[in-house]
C-alpha positions, 0 to 999 in steps of 0.5 A: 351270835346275837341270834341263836341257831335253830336245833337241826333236829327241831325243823322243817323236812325241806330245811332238814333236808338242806341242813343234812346235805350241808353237814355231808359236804362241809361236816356241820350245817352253815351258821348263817343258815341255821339262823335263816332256818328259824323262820322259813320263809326267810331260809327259803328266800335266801336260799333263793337268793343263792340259786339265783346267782348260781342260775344267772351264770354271772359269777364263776364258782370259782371266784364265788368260793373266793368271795365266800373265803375273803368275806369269811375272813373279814368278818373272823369266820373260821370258814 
């Protein structure tokens, strides 16, 4: 990674909050967001982006988590 993660412990409560929950569900925060988390304008826009997608109701969740593991293995993320 070009760009280092963010510390968890080292951010905002609202980011912390979101990492913590991240950490729960999938045993580590998301990489992608722990970029996304040194500057929180930009973490809070993606995220967002993300609620957005998931409000319109034009992808399923099903194929979203099918697009997220297919991307993941193109790119040599051990999603």
């Amino acid at each position: 990674m070009r760009v280092s993660p963010v510390d968890p412990s080292d951010v905002e409560p609202r980011v912390a909050a979101v990492l913590d929950a991240q950490a729960e569900r999938w045993g580590a925060p998301l990489a992608n967001h722990l970029v996304y988390a040194r500057r929180p304008s930009i973490f809070r826009g993606a995220r967002a982006m993300w609620g957005g997608l998931d409000a319109s109701g034009l992808i399923d969740g099903a194929l979203h988590a099918l697009v997220n593991r297919r991307v993941a293995s193109q790119i040599g993320c051990v999603f």
